[in-house]
One Martini backbone bead per residue (centre of mass of N, CA, C, O) as a GRO file, in nm:
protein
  157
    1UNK     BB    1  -0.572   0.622   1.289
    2UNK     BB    2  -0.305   0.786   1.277
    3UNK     BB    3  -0.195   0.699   1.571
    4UNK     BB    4  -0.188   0.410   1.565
    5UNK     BB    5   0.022   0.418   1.285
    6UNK     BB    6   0.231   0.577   1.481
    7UNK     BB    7   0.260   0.360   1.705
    8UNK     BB    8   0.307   0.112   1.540
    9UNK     BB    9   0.593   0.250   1.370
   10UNK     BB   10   0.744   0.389   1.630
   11UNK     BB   11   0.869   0.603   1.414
   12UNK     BB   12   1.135   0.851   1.320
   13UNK     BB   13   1.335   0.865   1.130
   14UNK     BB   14   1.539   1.031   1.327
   15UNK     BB   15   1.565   0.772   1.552
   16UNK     BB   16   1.456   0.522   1.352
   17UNK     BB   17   1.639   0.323   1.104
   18UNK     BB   18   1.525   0.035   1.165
   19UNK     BB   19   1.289  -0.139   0.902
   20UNK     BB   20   1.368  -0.433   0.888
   21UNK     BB   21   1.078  -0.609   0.807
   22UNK     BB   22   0.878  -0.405   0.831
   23UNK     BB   23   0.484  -0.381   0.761
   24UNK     BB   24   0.241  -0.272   0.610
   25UNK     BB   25  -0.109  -0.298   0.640
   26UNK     BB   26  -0.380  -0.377   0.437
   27UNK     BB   27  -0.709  -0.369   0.293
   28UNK     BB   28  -0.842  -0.536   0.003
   29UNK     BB   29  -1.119  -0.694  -0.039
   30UNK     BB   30  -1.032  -0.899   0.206
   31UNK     BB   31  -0.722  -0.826   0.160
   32UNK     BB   32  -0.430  -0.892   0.265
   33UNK     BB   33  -0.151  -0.636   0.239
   34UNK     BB   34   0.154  -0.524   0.189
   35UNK     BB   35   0.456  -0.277   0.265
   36UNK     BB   36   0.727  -0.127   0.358
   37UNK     BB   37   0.831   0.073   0.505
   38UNK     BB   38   1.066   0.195   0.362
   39UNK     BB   39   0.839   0.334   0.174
   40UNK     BB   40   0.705   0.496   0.360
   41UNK     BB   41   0.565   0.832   0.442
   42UNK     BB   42   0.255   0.836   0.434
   43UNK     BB   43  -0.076   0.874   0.607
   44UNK     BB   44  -0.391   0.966   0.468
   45UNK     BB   45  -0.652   1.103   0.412
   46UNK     BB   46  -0.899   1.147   0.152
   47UNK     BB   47  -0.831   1.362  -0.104
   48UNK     BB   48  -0.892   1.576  -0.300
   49UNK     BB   49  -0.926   1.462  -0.661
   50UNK     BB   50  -0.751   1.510  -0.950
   51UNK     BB   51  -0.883   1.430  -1.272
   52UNK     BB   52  -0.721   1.295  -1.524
   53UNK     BB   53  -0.715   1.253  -1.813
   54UNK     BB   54  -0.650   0.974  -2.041
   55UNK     BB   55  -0.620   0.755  -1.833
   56UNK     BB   56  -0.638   0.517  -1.625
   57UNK     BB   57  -0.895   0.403  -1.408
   58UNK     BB   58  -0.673   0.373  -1.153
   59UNK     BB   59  -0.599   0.655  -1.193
   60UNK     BB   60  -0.755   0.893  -1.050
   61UNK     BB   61  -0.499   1.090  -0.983
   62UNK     BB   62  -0.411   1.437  -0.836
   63UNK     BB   63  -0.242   1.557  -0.552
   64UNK     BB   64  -0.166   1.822  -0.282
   65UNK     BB   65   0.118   1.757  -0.077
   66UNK     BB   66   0.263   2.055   0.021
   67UNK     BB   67   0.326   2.064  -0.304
   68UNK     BB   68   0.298   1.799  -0.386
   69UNK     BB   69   0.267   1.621  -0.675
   70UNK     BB   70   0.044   1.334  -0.663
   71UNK     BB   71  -0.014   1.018  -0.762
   72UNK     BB   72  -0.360   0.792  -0.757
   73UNK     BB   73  -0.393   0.462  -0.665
   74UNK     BB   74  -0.643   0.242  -0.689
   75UNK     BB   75  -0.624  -0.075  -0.593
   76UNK     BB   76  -0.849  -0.198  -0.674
   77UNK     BB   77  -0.873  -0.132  -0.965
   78UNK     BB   78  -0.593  -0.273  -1.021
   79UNK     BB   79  -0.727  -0.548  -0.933
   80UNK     BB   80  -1.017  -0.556  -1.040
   81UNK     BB   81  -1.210  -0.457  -0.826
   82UNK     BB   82  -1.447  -0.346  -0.729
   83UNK     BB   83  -1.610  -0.042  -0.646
   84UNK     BB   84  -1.640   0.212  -0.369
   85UNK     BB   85  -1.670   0.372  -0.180
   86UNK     BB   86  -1.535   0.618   0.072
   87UNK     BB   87  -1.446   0.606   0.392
   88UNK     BB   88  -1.336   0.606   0.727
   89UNK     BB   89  -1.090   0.409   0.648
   90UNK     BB   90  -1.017   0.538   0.408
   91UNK     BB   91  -0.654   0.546   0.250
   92UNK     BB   92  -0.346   0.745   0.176
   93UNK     BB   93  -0.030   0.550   0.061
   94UNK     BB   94   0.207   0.689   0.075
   95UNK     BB   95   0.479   0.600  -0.188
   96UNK     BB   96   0.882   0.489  -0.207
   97UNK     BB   97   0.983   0.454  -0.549
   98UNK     BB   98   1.301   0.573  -0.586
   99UNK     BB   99   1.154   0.861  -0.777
  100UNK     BB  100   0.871   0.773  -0.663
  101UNK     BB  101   0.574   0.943  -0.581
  102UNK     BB  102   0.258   0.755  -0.410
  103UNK     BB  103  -0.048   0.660  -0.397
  104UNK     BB  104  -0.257   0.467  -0.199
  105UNK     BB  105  -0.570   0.339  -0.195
  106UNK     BB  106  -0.747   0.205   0.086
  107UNK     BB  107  -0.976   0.070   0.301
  108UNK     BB  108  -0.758  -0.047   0.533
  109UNK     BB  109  -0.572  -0.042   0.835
  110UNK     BB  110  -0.393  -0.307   1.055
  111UNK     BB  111  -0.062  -0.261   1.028
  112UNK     BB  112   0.257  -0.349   1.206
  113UNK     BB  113   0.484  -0.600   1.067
  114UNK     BB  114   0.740  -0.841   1.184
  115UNK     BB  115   0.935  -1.008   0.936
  116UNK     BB  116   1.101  -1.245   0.872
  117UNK     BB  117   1.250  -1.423   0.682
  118UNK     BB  118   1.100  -1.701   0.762
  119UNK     BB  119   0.845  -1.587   0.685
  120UNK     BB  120   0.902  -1.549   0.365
  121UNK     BB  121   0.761  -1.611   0.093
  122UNK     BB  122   0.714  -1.720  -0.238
  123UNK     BB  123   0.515  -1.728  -0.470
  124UNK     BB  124   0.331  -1.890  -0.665
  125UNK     BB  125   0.322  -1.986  -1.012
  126UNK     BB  126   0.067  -1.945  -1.021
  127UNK     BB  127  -0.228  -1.748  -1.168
  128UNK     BB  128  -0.502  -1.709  -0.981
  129UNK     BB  129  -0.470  -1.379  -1.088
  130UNK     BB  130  -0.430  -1.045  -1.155
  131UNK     BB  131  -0.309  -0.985  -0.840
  132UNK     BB  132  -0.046  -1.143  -0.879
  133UNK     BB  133   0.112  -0.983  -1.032
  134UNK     BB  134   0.201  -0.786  -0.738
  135UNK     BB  135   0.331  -1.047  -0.515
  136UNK     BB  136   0.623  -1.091  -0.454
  137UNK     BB  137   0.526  -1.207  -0.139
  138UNK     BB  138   0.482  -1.411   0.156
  139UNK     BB  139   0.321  -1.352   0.471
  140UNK     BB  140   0.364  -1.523   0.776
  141UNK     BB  141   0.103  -1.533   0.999
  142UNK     BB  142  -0.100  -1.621   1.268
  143UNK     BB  143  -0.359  -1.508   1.093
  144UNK     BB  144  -0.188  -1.588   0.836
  145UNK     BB  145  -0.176  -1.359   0.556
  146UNK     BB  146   0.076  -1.181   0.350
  147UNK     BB  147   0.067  -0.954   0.065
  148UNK     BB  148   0.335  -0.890  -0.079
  149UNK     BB  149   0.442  -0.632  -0.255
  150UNK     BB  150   0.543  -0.484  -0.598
  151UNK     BB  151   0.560  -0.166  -0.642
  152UNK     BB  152   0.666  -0.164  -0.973
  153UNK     BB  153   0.416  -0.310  -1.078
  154UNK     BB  154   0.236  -0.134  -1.020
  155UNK     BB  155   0.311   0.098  -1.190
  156UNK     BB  156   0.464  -0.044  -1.472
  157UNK     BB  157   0.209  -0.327  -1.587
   0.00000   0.00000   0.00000
C-alpha cells in the first residue's frame, strides 16, 4: 500500500514543492472522499492506539509516531457510520492542519487526483447527512465524485 501511494505522490517534499490541486483519496463506507495532499504528512499502517478516557467516541486515542504524540480520529465514527473492525487496508492519514497534527483512520486509500478549478464546485446547500458538514467542496472526476473535506470542520465542529 505504502509504495503505491508514493509512487501516486511522486513527491519528496524537497523535490517536488508544488502540490496545488492534487487530492489524496480514500475510501470510508463507500464513499470516496478527498483532502489536499498539501496537507498530509504521511500514511501509516494502523498502530496501537493509547486510549484516552472521557473523550469523544470519534477520538480513538492518541498514537506515538517517533516521539510525536498524535490524536486519532476514526473517520467513520466521525461521520456517525457503523464501526467495522480494522483490516490490512485501513490506514492512518497524518494530516497537518494550521498547528495541528493529526491521524485520521480510513478503510482505504484509493490514490492522488489532480482537480483542477473547474473541476471543483460548492456542495450543495442541502443537508443531506451528518456527514455533509465536513464536505468543503465536491472534486469531479471521471468515475463520479470525490467528496473534499473541510480539515477545519473535522476538528473543531
Amino acid at each position: 500500500m505504502t509504495n503505491v501511494i508514493e509512487n501516486d505522490l511522486a513527491m519528496d517534499r524537497n523535490v517536488t514543492s508544488d502540490t496545488t490541486n492534487l487530492y489524496l483519496a480514500f475510501v470510508v463506507d463507500d464513499e470516496q472522499y478527498g483532502v489536499e495532499v498539501s496537507n498530509i504528512k504521511e500514511i501509516i499502517g494502523v498502530e496501537p492506539i493509547t486510549i484516552v478516557p472521557q473523550t469523544e467516541n470519534f477520538l480513538k486515542g492518541i498514537i506515538n509516531l517517533r516521539g510525536d504524540i498524535i490524536p486519532v480520529i476514526d473517520v467513520r465514527s466521525r461521520f456517525r457510520k457503523q464501526e467495522i473492525p480494522y483490516d490490512t487496508e485501513t490506514c492512518i492519514v497524518v494530516v497537518l492542519h494550521e498547528d495541528y497534527i493529526l491521524g485520521l483512520i480510513v478503510d482505504r486509500i484509493i490514490g492522488v487526483y489532480n482537480l483542477n478549478f473547474n473541476m471543483i464546485t460548492a456542495p450543495p446547500n442541502a443537508k443531506l447527512s451528518y456527514a455533509n458538514q465536513f464536505v468543503k467542496n465536491i472534486g469531479r472526476k471521471e468515475e463520479g465524485v470525490l467528496l473534499l473535506l473541510d480539515l477545519e470542520k473535522i476538528l473543531f465542529v
